[in-house]
C-alpha positions in Angstrom: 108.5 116.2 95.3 108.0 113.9 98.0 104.5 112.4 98.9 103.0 111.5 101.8 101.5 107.9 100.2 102.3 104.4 100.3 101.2 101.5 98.5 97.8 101.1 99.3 96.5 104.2 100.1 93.4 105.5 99.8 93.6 109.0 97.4 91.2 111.2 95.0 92.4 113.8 93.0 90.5 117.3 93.5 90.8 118.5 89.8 89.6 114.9 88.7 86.8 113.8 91.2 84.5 111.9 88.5 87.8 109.5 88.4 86.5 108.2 92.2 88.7 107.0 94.9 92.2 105.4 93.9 94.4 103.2 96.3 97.9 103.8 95.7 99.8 101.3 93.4 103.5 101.8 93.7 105.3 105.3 93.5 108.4 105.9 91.5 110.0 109.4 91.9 107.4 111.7 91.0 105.2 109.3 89.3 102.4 107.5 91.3 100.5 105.1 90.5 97.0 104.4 91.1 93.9 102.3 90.3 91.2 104.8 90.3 87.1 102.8 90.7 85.8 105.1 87.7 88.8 105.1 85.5 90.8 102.1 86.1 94.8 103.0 86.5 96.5 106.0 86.1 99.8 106.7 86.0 100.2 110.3 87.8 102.6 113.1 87.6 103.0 114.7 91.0 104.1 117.7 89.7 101.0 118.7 87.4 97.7 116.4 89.2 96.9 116.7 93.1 96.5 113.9 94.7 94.9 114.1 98.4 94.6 110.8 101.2 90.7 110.2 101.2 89.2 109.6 104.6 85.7 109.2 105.9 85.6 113.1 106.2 86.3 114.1 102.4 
């Protein structure tokens, strides 16, 4: 899977939203990592969570 993120991206994750906004830590592969204000870091599996960019329009 390839995603459209770098480090330090802004991103939410629609199945997840009480997690809050995340900016991008580093991605590996499929695995992206990111510090999320609600639920401190997660390390994500692109193939099973969605991740979206957040902008002023989400």
């Amino acid at each position: 899977m390839i995603f459209d993120f770098e480090p330090g991206d802004k991103v939410f994750s629609p199945q997840h939203k009480n997690w809050g906004i995340g900016q991008v830590q580093s991605i590996i592969k499929n695995k992206v990592t990111v510090n999320f204000q609600n639920v401190g870091k997660k390390v994500i599996n692109g193939e099973n969570i969605i991740l979206k960019k957040f902008n002023d329009k989400n």
